[in-house]
C-alpha positions in Angstrom: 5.0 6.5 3.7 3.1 3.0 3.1 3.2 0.3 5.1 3.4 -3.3 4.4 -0.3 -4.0 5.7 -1.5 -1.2 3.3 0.0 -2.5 0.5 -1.5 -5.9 1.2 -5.0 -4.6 1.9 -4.2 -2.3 -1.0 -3.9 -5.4 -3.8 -6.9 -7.4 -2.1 -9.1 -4.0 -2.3 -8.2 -4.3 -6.4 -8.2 -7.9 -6.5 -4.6 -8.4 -7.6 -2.0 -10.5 -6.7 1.9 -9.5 -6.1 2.7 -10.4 -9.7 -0.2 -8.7 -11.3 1.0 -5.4 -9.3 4.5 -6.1 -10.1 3.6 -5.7 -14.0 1.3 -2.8 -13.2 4.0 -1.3 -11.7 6.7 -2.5 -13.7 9.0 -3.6 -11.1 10.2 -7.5 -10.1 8.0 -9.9 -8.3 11.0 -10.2 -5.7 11.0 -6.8 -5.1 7.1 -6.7 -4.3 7.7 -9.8 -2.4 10.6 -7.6 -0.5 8.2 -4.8 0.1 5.3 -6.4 1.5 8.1 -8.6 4.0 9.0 -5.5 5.5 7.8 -4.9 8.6 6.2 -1.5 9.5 6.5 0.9 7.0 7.7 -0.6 3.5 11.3 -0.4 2.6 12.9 0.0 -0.9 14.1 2.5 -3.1 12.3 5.8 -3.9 11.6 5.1 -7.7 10.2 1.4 -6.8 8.4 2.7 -3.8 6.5 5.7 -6.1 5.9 3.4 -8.8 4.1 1.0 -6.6 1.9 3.9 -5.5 1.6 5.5 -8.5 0.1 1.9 -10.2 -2.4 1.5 -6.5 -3.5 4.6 -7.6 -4.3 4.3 -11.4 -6.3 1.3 -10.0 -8.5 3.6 -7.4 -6.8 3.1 -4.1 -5.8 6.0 -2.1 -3.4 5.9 0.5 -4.3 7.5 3.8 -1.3 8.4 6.3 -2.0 8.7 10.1 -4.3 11.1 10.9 -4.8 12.3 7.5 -8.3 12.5 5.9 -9.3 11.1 3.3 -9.8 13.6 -0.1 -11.2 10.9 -2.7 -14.6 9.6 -3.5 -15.7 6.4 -3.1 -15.6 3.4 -0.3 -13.4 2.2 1.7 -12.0 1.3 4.9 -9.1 2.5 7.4 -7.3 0.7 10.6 -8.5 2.0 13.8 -6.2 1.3 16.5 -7.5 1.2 19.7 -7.4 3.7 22.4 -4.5 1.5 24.5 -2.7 1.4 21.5 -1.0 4.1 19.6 1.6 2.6 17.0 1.2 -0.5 14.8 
């Protein structure tokens, strides 16, 4: 699963903007703009959803899931949420 805030964070970490992942993905601008509306976890279909991650990858992001570590070389960041706090 992504969520909307790591697709977000996601783009800025590559310097893109919605349309520039829409082509790199090859899906609509709309349905980027859909994706990154959703609150939570992203909704869409399975094929736009994979192609989205598929085209963060090629671009160096990884993708970490909750309490997952992370496999991949490199720099980067991941949300802490506080003790109090358990969900987004």
């Amino acid at each position: 699963m992504m969520t909307s805030a790591q697709m977000r964070a996601a783009r800025a970490l590559l310097g893109i903007d919605q349309r520039q992942l829409a082509d790199l993905s090859g899906i609509s601008l709309p349905t980027i703009q859909r994706m990154e509306s959703s609150d939570g976890n992203v909704r869409g279909n399975v094929d736009s959803l994979v192609k989205v991650v598929e085209a963060l990858s090629r671009g160096g992001v990884e993708l970490i899931g909750d309490d997952a570590p992370s496999h991949g070389g490199g720099r980067g960041v991941r949300l802490k949420w506080p003790e109090s706090r358990t969900e987004p």
